[in-house]
C-alpha positions in Angstrom: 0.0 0.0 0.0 2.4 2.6 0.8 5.0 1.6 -2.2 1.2 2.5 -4.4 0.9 6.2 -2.8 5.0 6.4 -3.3 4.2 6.1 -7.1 0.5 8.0 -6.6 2.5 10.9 -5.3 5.4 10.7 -8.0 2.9 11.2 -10.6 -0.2 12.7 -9.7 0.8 16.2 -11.2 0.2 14.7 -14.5 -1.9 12.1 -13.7 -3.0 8.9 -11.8 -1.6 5.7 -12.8 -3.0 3.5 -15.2 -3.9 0.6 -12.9 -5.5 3.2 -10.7 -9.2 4.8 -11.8 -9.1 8.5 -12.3 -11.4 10.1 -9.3 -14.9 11.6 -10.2 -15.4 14.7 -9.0 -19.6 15.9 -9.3 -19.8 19.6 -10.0 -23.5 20.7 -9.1 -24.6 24.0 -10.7 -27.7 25.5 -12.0 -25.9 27.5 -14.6 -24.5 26.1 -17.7 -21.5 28.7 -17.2 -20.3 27.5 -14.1 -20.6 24.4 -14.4 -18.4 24.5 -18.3 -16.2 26.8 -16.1 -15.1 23.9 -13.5 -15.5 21.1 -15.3 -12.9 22.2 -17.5 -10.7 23.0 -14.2 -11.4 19.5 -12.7 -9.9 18.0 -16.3 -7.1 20.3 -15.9 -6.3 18.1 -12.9 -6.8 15.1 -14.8 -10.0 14.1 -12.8 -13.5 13.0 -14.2 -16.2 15.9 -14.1 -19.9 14.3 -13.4 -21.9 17.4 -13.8 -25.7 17.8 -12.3 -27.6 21.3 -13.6 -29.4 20.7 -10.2 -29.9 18.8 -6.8 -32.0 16.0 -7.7 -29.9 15.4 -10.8 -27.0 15.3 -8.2 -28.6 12.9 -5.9 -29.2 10.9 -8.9 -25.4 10.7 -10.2 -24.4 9.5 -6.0 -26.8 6.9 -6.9 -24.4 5.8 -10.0 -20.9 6.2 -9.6 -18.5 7.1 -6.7 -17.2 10.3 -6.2 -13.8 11.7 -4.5 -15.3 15.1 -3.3 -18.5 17.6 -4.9 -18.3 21.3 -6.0 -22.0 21.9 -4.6 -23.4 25.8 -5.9 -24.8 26.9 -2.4 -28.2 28.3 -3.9 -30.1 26.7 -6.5 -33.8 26.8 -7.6 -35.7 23.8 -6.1 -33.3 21.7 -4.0 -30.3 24.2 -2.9 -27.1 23.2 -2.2 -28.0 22.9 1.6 -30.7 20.3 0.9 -28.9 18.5 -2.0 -25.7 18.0 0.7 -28.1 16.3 3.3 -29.7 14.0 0.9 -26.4 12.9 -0.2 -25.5 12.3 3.5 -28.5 10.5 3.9 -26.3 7.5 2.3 -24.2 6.0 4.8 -21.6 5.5 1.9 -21.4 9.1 1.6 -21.2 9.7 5.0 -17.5 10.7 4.4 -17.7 12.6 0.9 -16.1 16.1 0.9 -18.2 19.0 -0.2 -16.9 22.0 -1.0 -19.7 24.7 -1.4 -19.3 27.8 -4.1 -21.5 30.7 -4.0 -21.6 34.0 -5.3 -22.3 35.9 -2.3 -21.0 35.7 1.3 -23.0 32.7 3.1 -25.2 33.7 6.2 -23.7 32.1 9.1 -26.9 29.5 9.3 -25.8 28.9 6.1 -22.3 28.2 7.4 -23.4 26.7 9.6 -25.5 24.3 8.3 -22.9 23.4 5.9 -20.3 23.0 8.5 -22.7 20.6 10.1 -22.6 18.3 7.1 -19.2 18.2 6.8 -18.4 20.7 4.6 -14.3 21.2 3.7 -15.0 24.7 2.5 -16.7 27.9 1.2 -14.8 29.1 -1.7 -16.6 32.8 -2.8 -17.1 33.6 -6.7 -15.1 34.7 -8.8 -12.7 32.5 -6.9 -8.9 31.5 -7.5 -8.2 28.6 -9.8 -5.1 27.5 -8.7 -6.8 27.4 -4.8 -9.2 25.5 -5.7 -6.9 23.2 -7.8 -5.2 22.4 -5.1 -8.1 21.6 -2.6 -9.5 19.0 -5.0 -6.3 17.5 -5.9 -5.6 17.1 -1.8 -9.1 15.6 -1.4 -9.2 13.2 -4.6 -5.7 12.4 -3.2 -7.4 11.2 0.3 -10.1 9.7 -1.7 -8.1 7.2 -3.2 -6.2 6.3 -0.2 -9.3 5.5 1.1 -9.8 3.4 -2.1 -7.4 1.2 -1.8 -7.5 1.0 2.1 -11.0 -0.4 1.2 -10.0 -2.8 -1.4 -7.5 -4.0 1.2 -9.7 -4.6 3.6 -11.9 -6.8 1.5 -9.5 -8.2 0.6 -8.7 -9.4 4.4 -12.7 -10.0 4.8 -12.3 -12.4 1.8 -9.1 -14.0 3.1 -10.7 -14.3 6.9 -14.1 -16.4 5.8 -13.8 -17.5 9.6 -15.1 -14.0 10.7 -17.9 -14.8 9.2 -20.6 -14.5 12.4 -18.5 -11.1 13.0 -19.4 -9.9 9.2 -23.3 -10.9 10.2 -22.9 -8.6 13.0 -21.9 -5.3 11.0 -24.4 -5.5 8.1 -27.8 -4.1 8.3 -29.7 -7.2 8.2 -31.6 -9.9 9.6 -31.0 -13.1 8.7 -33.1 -16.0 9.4 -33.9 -19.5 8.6 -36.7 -22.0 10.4 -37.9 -25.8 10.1 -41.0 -27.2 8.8 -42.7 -26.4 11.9 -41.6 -22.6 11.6 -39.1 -22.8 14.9 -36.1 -21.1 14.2 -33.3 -22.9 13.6 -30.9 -19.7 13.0 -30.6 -16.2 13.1 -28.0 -13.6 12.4 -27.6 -10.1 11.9 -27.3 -6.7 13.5 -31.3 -5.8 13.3 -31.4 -8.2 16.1 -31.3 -6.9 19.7 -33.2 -3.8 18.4 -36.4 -2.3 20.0 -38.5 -5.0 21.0 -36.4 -7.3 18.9 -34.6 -10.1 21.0 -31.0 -10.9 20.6 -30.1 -14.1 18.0 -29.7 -16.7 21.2 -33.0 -15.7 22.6 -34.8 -16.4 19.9 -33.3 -19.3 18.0 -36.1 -23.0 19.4 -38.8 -20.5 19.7 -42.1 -20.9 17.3 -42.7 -18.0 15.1 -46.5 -18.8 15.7 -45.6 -17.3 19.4 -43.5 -14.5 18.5 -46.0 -13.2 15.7 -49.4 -13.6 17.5 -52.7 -13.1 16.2 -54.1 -9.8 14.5 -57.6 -8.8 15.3 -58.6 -12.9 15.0 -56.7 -13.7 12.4 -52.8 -14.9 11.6 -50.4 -12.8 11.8 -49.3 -11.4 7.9 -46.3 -12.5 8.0 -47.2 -16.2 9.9 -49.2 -16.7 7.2 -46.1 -15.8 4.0 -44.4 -18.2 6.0 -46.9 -20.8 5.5 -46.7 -19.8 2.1 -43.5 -20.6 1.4 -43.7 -24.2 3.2 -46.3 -24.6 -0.1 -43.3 -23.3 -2.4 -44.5 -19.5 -2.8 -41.4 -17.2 -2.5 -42.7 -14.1 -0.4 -41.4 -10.6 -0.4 -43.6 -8.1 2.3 -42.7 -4.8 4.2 -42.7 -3.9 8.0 -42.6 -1.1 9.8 -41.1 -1.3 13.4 -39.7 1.8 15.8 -40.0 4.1 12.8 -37.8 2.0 10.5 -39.1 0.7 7.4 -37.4 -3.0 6.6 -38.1 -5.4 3.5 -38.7 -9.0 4.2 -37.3 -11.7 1.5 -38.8 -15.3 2.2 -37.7 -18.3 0.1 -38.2 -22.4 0.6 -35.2 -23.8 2.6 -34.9 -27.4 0.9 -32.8 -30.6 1.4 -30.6 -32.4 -1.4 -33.7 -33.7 -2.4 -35.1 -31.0 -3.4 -37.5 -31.4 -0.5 -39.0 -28.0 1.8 -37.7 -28.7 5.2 -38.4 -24.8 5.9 -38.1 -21.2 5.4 -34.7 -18.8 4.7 -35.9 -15.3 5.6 -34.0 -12.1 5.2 -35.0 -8.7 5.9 -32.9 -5.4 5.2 -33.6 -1.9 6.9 -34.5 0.6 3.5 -35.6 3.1 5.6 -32.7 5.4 4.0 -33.4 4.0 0.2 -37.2 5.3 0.7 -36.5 8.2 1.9 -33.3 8.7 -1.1 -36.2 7.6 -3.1 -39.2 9.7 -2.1 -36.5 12.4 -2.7 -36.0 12.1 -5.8 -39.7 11.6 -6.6 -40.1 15.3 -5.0 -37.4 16.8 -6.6 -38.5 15.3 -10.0 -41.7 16.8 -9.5 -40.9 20.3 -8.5 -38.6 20.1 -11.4 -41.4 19.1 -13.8 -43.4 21.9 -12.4 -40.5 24.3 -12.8 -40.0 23.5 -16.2 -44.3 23.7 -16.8 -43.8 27.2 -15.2 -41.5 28.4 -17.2 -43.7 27.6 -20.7 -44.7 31.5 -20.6 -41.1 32.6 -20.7 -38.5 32.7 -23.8 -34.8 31.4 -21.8 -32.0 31.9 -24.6 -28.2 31.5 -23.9 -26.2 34.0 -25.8 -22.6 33.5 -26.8 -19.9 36.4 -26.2 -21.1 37.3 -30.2 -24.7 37.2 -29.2 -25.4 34.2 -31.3 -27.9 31.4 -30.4 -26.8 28.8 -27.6 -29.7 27.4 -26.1 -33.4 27.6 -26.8 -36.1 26.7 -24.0 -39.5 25.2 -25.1 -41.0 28.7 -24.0 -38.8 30.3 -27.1 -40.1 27.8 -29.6 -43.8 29.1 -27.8 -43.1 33.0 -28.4 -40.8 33.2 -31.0 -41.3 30.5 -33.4 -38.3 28.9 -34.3 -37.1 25.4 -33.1 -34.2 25.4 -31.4 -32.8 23.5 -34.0 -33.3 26.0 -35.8 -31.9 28.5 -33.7 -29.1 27.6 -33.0 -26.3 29.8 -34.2 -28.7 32.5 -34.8 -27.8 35.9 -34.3 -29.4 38.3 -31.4 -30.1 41.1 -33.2 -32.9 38.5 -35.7 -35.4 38.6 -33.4 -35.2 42.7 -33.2 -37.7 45.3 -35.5 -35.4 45.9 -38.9 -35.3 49.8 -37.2 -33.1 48.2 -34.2 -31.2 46.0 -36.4 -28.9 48.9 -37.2 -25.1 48.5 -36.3 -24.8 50.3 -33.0 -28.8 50.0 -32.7 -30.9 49.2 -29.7 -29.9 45.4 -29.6 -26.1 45.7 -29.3 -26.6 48.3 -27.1 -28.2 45.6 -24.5 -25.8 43.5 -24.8 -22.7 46.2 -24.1 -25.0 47.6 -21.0 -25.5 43.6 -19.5 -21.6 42.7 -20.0 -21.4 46.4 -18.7 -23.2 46.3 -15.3 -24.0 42.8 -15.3 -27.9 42.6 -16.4 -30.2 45.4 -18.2 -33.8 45.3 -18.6 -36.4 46.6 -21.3 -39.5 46.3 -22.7 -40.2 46.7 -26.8 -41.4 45.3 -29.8 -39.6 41.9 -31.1 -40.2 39.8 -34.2 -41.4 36.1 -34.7 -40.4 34.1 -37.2 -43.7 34.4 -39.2 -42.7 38.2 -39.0 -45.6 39.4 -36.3 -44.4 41.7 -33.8 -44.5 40.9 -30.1 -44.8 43.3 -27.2 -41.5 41.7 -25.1 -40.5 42.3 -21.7 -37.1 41.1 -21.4 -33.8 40.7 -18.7 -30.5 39.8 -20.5 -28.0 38.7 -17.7 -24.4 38.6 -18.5 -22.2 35.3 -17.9 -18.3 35.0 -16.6 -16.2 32.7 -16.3 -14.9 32.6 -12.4 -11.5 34.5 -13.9 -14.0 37.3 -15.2 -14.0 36.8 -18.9 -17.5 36.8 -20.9 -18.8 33.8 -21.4 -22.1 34.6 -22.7 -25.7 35.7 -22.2 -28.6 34.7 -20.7 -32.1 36.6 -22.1 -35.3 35.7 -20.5 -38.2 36.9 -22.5 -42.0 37.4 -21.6 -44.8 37.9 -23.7 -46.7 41.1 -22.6 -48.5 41.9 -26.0 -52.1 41.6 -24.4 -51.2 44.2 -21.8 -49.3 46.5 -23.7 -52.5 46.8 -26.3 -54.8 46.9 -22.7 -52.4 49.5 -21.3 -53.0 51.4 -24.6 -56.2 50.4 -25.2 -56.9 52.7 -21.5 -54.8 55.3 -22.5 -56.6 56.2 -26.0 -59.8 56.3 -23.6 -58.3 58.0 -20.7 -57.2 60.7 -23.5 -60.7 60.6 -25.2 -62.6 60.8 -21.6 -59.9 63.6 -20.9 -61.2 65.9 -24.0 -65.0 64.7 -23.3 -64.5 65.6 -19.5 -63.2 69.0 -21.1 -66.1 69.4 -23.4 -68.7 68.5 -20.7 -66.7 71.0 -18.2 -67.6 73.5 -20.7 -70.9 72.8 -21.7 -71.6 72.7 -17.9 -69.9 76.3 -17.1 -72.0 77.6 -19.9 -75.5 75.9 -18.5 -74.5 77.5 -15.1 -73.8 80.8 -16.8 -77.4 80.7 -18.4 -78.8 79.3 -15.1 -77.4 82.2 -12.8 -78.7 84.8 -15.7 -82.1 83.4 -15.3 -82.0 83.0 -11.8 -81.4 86.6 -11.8 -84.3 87.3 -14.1 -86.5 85.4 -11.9 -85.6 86.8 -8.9 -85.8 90.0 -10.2 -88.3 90.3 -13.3 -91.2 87.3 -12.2 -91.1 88.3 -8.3 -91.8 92.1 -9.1 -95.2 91.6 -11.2 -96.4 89.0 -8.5 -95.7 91.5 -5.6 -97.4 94.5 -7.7 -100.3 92.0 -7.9 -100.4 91.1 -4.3 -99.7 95.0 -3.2 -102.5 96.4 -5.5 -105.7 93.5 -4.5 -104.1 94.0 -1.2 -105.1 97.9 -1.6 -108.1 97.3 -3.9 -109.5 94.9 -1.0 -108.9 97.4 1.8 -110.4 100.2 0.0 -113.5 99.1 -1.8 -114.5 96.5 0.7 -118.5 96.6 1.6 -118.5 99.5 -1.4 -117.7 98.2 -4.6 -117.0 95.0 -4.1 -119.4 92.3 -3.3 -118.9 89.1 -1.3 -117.9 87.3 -4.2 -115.8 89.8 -5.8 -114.4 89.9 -2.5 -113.8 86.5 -2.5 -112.2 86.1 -5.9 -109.7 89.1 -5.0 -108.6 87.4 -2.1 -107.8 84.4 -4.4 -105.8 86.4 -6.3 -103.9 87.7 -3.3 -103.1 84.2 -2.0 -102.3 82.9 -5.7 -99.7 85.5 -6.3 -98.1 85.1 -3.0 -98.3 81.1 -3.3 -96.4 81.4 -6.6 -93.9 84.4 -5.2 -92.9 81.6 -2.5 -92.6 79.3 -4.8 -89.8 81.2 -6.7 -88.0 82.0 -3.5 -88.2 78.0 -2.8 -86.8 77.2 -6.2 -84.1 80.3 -6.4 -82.8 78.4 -2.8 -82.9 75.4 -4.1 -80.8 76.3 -7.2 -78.3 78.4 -5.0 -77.8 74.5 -3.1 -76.9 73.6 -6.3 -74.3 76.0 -7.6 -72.7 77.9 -4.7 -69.6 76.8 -3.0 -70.9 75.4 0.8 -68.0 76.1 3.3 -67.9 73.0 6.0 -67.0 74.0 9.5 -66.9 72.2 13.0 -69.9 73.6 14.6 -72.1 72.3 17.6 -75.5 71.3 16.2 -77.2 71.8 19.2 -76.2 75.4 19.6 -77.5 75.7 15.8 -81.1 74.0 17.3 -81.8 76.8 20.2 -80.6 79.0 17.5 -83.2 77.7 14.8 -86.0 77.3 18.0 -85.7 80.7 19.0 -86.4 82.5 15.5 -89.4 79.7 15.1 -90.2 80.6 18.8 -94.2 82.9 17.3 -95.0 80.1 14.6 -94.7 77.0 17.3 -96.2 79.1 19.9 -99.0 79.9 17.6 -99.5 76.2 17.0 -99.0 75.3 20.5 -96.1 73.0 19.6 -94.4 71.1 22.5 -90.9 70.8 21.8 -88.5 68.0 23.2 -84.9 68.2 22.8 -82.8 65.2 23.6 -78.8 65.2 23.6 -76.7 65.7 20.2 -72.8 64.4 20.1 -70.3 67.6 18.5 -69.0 68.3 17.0 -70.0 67.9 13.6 -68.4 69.2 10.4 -71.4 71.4 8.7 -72.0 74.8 7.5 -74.2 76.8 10.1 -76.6 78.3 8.0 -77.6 75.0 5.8 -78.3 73.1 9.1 -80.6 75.8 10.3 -82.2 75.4 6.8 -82.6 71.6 7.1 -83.7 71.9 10.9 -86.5 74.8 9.9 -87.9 72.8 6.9 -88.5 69.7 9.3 -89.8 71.6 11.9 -92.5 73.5 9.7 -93.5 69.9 8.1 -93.6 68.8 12.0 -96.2 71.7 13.1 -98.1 71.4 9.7 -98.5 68.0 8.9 -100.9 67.2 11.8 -104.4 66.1 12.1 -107.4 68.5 12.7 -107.5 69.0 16.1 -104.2 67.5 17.4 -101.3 69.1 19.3 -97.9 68.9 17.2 -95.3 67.3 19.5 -91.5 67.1 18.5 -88.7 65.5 19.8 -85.1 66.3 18.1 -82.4 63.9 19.3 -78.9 62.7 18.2 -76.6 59.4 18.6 -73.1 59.0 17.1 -72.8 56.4 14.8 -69.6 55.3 13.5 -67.8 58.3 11.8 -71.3 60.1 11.2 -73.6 61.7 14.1 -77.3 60.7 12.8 -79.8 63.7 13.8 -83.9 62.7 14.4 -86.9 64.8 14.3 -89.8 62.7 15.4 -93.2 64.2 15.0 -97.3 62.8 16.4 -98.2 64.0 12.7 -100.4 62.0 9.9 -97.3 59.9 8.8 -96.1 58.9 5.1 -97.1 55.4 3.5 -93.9 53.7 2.7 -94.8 53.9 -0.8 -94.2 57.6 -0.8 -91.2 58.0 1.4 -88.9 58.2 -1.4 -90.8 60.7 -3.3 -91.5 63.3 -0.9 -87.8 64.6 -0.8 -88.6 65.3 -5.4 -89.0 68.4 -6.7 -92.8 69.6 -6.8 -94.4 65.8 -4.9 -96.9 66.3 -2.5 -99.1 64.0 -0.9 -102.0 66.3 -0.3 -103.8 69.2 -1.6 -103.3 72.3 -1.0 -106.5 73.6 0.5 -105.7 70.5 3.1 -101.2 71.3 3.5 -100.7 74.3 1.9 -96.9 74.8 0.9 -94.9 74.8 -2.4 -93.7 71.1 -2.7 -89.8 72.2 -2.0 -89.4 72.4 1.4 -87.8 68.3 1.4 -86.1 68.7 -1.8 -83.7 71.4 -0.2 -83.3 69.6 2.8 -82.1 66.0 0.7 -79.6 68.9 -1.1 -78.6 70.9 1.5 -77.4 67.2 3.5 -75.8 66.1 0.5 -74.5 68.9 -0.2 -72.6 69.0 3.0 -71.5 65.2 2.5 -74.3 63.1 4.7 -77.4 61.5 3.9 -81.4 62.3 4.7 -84.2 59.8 5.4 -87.2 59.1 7.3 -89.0 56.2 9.1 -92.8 56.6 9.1 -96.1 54.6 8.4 -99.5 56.3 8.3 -101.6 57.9 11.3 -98.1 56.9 13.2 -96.2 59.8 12.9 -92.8 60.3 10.9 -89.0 60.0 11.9 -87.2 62.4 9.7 -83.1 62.1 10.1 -80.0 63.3 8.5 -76.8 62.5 9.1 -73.1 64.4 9.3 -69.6 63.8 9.4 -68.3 63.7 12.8 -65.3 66.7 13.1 
């Protein structure tokens, strides 16, 4: 043995002897460019490369062939390095293996730490040294084979020393096993013995399995019964699970020269770790397979230094069009508008910005290979070697068509709602324009006639009564009077109401209860002279009004309280408040004739009344200005009511 490393260490600056199997070294990396960068660095040594583009292709190549150390890349999509070096670990073979991790950015230390923990040789930091790392792997694949052939000689020993047989029973992970016709055992060997509740081989060897596997629920024990099986000449194979290990039970006929069944040969092996290597791999093949269905929406190109066609993802053949047979070779600037094909144009100015700062980003128009144009958004990544030079790019591509032509689509009509909102804004100055002018003709030029007509019957009734006039010109003269001051308070009803509707209504926080004995005070001869008893509960403040719109709303509701009463009744009011939320709601309950719930909408329109006017005189407009005035200060206005039961009129402000 040590005359062999004499001559390993004569020649292993050129290479290994030829009796002597070059070491494999796995390089693990999710990037095509590191993983061409080392292996050509392990060959340099004269080693074998194994590459894996990812974890579960790693844990798959430790399932093939041996390995004298790994270059693991710390993170990788789906199983990272972290993950990929505990899986491996998983297999007591690999208990030993040296892992050197590679990343590209300083590890955290639970990263180092966790990597330590697996037995981890190193962290070497991209862009590392060549000639370091060199010599780390050529140290380790040194050890490696030392251990090699200290292994070779020891089975060579175990083969020379059949004697230690028992002892060789003792170190593998098995049970062995083998019973008469009558299912005693006759033998038993193995390490699996003395485990749990698992006797040792000398307790167990006369004893019946019929006793040491008793009945289940009523019925023979499963594995009595493959016994029993294979006394008929049924080979058996069944699984058990004991103290959380999983084991896999081999049963065969034990016969004589004869070729007679004088019992059972039984053998069971722990594969607790080869399910669980297994169900690893099933995982990581399936996150891989939904990696790769992920990906369908997105172009992945690799780019030589030149910028011509490396690779060519299934999501390229999608978007662009070409196979990647096809492809391949293909220059960059192809896919590009024939405007941005121009030397020094937009596409070789990506590629000198990404070799420049490492990646650049942009969105634009690209072209398939039926010659459409494609809205793209797109990320071209630079790729160096660990020395620094250019290897290539990587472009990811997206197709964003459909939004672009929605985002566009919303900025034509945001631009056309922008000139109708203009055109409306104008048309709606001019309507207010013509509405103040004939608000000013009304209030001016209609009120003037109707108060000549009420001054002059007022005068012609005062001085030709019981002489000129009689009782029914009397009568129609004081029809005309009312008429003409009916209609003059109709125009002063409607010129509020259009003011509510035009004029700006500065809010304030003001006390509405203050605004109430305000409001009471002025009403103080018309509630007197209808012998109105008023009730006034509490009100929260403050609220954020304006002062002279809430006297307003609390007059109108107040009049309609006192007026809307049966013959004969008292009016009685009670005005309350309660904070609800952000808004304080304000009631004024009344004993009057109530509104049907048909009509309780209505009543706050323009012109609706309920009754005539010989029976409620008024205009029609007192609710309509109390629904704008409310609004107009931000709240809401309702009521609760039902006929002969008196009404609950509210409206309801912002708290300040």
């Amino acid at each position: 043995m040590s005359g062999l490393r004499e001559k390993l260490d004569l020649q292993h600056r050129s290479a290994f002897p030829s009796h002597v199997p070059k070491p494999n070294v796995l390089i693990v990396d999710d990037l095509p460019a590191n993983l061409l960068a080392l292996q050509a660095l392990v060959q340099d040594l004269g080693y074998n490369p194994v590459l894996a583009h990812s974890g579960s292709e790693a844990l798959k190549r430790v399932l093939e062939s041996e390995f004298a150390c790994v270059l693991l890349d710390l993170r990788m999509p789906g199983i990272d390095g972290l993950e990929t070096a505990a899986l491996i670990r998983k297999r007591k073979s690999y208990k030993d293996l040296p892992l050197i991790f590679l990343t590209s950015r300083e590890p955290s230390l639970v990263e180092l730490s966790q990597g330590y923990s697996l037995g981890a040789v190193d962290f070497l930091l991209r862009p590392m040294d060549a000639e370091i790392l060199k010599s780390k792997i050529r140290a380790i694949a040194q050890l490696s084979v030392e251990r090699g052939i200290a292994r070779q000689e020891k089975e060579e020993e175990i083969r020379k020393g059949r004697e230690r047989l028992g002892l060789l029973f003792e170190q593998l992970p098995i049970a062995l096993w083998s019973t008469d016709e009558n299912l005693k055992l006759t033998f038993c060997a193995g390490s699996l013995y003395g485990h749990g509740d698992v006797p040792r081989p000398e307790a167990l060897i006369g004893r019946s399995l019929t006793e040491l596997l008793p009945a289940q629920e009523g019925r023979e024990h499963r594995i009595l019964l493959a016994h029993r099986q294979v006394l008929l000449g049924h080979p058996q194979t069944y699984t058990e699970e004991r103290y959380g290990r999983l084991f896999e039970g081999t049963l065969r006929p034990l016969r004589d020269p004869q070729g007679n069944i004088k019992g059972v040969l039984g053998a069971a092996v722990d594969i607790t770790e080869r399910k669980f290597s297994e169900d690893a791999l099933r995982q990581g093949k399936e996150r891989f397979e939904l990696l790769m269905e992920g990906i369908k929406d997105y172009a992945i190109i690799f780019l030589d230094p030149e910028g011509h066609v490396e690779g060519w993802n299934g999501g390229a053949e999608r978007i662009i069009g070409y196979w990647a047979a096809e492809a391949a070779g293909m220059p960059y600037v192809r896919f590009f508008p024939p405007e941005d094909q121009v030397a020094g144009g937009k596409a070789e100015r990506l590629l000198r910005e990404a070799a420049k700062s490492g990646s650049v980003r942009d969105q634009g128009w690209r072209v398939r290979k039926d010659g459409s144009r494609f809205w793209a958004d797109v990320l071209v990544t630079a790729l160096r070697r660990p020395d620094g030079i250019l290897r290539g790019y990587a472009k990811i591509t997206r197709d964003l068509t459909e939004r672009h032509e929605a985002d566009e689509k919303i900025r034509r009509l945001n631009e056309n709602l922008e000139r109708l909102v203009q055109t409306r804004t104008a048309s709606l100055e001019a309507t207010v324009e013509e509405l103040k002018a004939f608000n000013h003709t009304v209030a001016h030029d209609v009120r003037a006639p109707l108060r000549t007509i009420t001054g002059m019957g007022q005068i012609l009734l005062e001085d030709f009564r019981g002489k000129l006039l009689n009782d029914q010109a009397e009568s129609y003269l004081k029809g005309i009077i009312q008429a003409a001051r009916r209609m003059d308070q109709m125009t002063q009803d409607l010129l509020a109401y259009s003011r509510l509707s035009r004029e700006h209504v500065g809010l304030e926080a003001l006390d509405p209860a203050q605004v109430l004995k305000e409001t009471l005070a002025e009403m103080a001869p018309d509630l007197e002279a209808r012998k109105a008893f008023v009730e006034r509960g509490s009100i929260p403040a403050p609220v954020q009004a304006n002062r002279l719109l809430v006297k307003h709303v609390l007059m109108n509701l107040l009049y309609n309280a006192i007026k809307f009463v049966g013959p004969g009744t008292q009016p009685k009011i009670r005005i309350s408040g309660e904070a609800q939320g952000k808004l304080v709601r304000i009631t004024v309950a009344d004993n009057g004739i109530g509104v049907a719930g048909e009509d309780q909408e209505r009543i706050f329109g323009v012109f609706e009344r309920l009754h005539s006017q010989e029976a409620y005189p008024g205009t029609g407009i007192g609710l309509a200005i109390v629904k704008r005035a409310v609004e107009r200060m931000g709240g809401r206005v309702g009521v609760e009511s039902a006929p002969g039961q008196g009404s609950r009129f509210w409206f309801e402000l912002f708290r300040a």
